[in-house]
ZAMI-365761 format. One line per field, with one value per residue (C-alpha): x, y, z; residue number from 1. Coordinates in nm, 4 decimals, always signed. Example, Ala and Ser with C-alpha at 12.3 -4.5 7.8 and 13.67 -1.06 7.14 Angstrom:
east: c(+1.2300, +1.3670)
north: c(-0.4500, -0.1060)
up: c(+0.7800, +0.7140)
i: c(1, 2)
This chain:
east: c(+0.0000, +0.1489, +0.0734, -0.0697, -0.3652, -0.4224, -0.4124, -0.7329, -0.7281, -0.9956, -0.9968, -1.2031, -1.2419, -1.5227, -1.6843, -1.7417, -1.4871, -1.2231, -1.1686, -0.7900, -0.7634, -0.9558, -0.7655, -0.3990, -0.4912, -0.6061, -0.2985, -0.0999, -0.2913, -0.2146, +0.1396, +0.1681, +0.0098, -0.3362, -0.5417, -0.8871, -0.9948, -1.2964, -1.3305, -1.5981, -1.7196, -1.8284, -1.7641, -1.6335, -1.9496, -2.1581, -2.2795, -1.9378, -2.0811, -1.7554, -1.5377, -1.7866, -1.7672, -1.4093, -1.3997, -1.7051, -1.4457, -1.1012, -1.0570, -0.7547, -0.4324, -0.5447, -0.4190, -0.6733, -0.4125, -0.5429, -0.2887, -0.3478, -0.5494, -0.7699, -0.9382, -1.0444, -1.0695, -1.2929, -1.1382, -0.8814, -1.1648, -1.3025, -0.9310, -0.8991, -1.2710, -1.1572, -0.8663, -0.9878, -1.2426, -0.9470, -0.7644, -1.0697, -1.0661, -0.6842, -0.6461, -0.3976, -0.3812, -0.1159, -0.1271, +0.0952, +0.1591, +0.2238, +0.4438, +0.6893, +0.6682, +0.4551, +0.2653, +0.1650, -0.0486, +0.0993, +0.4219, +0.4476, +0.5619, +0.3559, +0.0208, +0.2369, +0.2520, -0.1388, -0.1874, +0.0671, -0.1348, -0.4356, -0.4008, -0.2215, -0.5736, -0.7990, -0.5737, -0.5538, -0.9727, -1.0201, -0.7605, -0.9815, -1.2914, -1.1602, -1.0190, -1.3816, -1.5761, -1.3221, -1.4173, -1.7675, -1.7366, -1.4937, -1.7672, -2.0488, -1.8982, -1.8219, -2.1876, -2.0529, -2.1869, -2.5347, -2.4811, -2.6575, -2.8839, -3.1837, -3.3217, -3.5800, -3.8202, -3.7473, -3.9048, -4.2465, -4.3905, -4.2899, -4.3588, -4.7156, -4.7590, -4.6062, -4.8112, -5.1628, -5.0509, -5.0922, -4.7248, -4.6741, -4.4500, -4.1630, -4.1931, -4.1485, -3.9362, -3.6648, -3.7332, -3.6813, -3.3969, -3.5498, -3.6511, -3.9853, -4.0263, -3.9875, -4.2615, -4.5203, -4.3997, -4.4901, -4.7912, -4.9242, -4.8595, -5.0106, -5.3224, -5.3328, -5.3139, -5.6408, -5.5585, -5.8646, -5.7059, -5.4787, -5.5669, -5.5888, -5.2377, -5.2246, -4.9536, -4.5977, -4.4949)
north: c(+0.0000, +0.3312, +0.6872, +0.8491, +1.0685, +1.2615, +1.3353, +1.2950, +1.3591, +1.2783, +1.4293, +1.3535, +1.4129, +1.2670, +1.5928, +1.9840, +2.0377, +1.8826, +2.1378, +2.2235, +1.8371, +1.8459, +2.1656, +1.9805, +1.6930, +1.9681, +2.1060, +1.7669, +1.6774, +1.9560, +1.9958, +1.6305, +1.7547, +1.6747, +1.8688, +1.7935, +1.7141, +1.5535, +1.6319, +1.5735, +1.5886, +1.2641, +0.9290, +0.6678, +0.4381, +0.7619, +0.7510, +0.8960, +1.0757, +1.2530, +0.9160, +0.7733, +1.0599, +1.0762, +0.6763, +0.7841, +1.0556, +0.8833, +0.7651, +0.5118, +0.6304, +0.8524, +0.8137, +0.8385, +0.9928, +1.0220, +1.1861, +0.8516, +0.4760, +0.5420, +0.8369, +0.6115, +0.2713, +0.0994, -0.2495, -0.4506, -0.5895, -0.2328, -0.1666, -0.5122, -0.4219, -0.0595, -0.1187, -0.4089, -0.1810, +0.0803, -0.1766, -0.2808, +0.1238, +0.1238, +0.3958, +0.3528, +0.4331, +0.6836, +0.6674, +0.9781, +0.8327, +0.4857, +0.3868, +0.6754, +0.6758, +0.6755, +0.3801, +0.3256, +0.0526, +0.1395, -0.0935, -0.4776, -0.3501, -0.0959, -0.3572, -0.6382, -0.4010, -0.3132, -0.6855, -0.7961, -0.4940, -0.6147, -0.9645, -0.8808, -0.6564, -0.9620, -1.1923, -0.9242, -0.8664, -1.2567, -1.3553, -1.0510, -1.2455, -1.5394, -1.4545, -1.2610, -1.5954, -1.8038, -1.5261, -1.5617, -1.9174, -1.9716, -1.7133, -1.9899, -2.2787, -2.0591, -1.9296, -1.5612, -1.5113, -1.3347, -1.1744, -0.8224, -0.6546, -0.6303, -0.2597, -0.0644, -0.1764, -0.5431, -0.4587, -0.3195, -0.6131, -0.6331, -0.2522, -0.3071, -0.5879, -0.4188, -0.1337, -0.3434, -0.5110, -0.1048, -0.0630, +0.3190, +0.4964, +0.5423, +0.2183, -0.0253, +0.2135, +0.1463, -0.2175, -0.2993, -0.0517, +0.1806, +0.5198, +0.6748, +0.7941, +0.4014, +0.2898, +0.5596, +0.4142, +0.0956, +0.1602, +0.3896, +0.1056, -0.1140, +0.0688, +0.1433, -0.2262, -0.2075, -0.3466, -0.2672, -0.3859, -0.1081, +0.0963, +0.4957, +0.6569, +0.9741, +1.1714, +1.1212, +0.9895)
up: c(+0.0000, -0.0890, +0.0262, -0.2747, -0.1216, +0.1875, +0.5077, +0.7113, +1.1261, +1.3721, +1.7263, +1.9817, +2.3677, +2.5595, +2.6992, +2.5941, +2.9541, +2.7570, +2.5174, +2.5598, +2.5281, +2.1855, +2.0926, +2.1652, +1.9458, +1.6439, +1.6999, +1.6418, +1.3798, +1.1756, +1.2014, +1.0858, +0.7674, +0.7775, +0.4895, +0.6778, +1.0224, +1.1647, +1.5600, +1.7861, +2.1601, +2.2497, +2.4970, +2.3487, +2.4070, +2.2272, +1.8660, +1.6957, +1.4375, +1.2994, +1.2663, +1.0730, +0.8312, +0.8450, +0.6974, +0.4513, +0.3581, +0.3045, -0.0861, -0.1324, -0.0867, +0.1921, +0.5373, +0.8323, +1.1289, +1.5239, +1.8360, +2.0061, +1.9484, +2.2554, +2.0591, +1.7637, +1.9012, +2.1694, +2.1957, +2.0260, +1.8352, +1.7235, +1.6127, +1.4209, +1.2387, +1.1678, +1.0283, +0.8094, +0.6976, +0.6295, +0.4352, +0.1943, +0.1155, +0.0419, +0.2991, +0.5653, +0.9609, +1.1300, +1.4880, +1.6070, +1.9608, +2.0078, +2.3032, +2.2571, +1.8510, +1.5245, +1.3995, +1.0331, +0.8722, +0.5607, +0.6219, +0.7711, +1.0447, +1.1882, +1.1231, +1.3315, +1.6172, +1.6159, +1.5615, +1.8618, +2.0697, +1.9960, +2.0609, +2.4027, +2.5303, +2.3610, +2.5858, +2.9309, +2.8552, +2.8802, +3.1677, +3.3510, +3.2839, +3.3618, +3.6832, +3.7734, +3.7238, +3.9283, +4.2436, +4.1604, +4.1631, +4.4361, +4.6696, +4.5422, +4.7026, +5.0246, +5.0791, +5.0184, +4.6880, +4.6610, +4.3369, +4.2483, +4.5161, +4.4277, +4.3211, +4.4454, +4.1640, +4.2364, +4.6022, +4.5080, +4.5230, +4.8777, +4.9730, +4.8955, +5.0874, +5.3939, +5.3509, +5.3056, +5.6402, +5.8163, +5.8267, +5.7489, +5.4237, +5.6202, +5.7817, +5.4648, +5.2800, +5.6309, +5.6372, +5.2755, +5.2413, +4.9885, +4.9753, +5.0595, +4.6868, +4.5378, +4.7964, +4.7055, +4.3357, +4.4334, +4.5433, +4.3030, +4.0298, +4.2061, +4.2668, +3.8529, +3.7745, +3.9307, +4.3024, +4.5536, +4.8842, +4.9207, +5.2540, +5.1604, +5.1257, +5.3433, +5.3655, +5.3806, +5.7101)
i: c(1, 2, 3, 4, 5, 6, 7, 8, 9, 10, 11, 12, 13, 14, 15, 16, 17, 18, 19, 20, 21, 22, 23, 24, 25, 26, 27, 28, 29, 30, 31, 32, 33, 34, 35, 36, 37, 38, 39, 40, 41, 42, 43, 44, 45, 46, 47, 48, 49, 50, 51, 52, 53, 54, 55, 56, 57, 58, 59, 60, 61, 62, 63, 64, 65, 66, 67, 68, 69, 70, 71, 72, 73, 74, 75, 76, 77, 78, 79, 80, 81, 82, 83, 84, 85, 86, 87, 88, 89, 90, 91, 92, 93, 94, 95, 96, 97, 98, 99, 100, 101, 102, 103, 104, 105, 106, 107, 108, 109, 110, 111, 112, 113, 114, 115, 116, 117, 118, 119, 120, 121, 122, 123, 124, 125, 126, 127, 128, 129, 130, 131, 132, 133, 134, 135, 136, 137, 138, 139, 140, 141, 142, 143, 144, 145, 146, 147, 148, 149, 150, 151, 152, 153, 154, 155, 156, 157, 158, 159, 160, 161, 162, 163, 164, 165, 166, 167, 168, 169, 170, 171, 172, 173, 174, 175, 176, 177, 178, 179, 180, 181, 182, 183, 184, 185, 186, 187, 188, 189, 190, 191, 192, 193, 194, 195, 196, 197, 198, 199, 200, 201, 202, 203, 204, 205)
């Protein structure tokens, strides 16, 4: 693959506050000769408008360039479909600060190193998992495992039962954990799915 296009940035930061962040990356971008920049505002589980424009954008030759891979990629499998998808275009990928130095899809080399990377946060990601289900498992066997706690909605059935046997608001909402504002909840579902036997709800108490 040889460089016979462009080059095409993409900045991103994950909030408006981070706006000498995005600004730094800009900056970056265009002293390593980029002729167009996509940037956007945006976490990096959010809809990212601007990078999908940016690989509607690149023809082949081009180069798409980012400051750093944690501004373009998710996980090493987001990186592996991106840059596949890259490849199938002809374009290449510049990443401006890898480890201390620049890192090009455009030669062997520079793909081996996303590859090796990749396969080494695939293999952390799933020793992580791994280890996290032994706990869970090991806490099974030992009686200390309870998993989630249950949430104030999974309790209304409960809160209206208290409060049918004459226990007051503030009551229920202490014994089941829960705040005042999940029992009246509770209860005013349950009295629109129709239920009769609920006593009159006063006040709060």
């Amino acid at each position: 693959m040889t460089q016979s296009g462009v080059l095409v940035g993409y900045a991103r930061t994950s909030t408006t506050e981070q706006r000498a962040g995005l600004e730094a990356q800009l900056r970056d971008l265009r002293a390593a000769g980029c002729a167009k920049v996509f940037q956007e505002q945006v976490s990096s589980i959010g809809e990212r408008a601007q990078l999908e424009a940016a690989l509607d954008y690149v023809r082949e030759g081009d180069t798409l360039v980012v400051t750093k891979l944690d501004r373009l990629a998710r996980s090493a499998r987001g990186l592996n479909d991106l840059v596949d998808t890259l490849e199938r275009k002809g374009v290449a990928l510049r990443i401006l600060n890898f480890g201390g130095g620049q890192v090009d899809t455009r030669g062997a080399a520079g793909r081996l190193v996303l590859d090796v990377f990749a396969a080494f946060a695939q293999f952390e990601l799933e020793i992580m998992k791994e280890r996290q289900r032994e706990g869970i498992a090991d806490a099974r066997a030992a009686g200390r495992y309870k998993g989630r706690k249950p949430t104030a909605r999974a309790k209304a059935g409960d809160a209206v039962k208290l409060f049918r046997e004459g226990h007051k608001v503030s009551e229920v909402a202490k014994a089941l954990g829960i705040g005042r504002a999940s029992v009246y909840r509770a209860l005013a579902d349950a009295k629109g799915k129709g239920s009769t036997s609920l006593p009159q709800i006063g006040a709060p108490h």
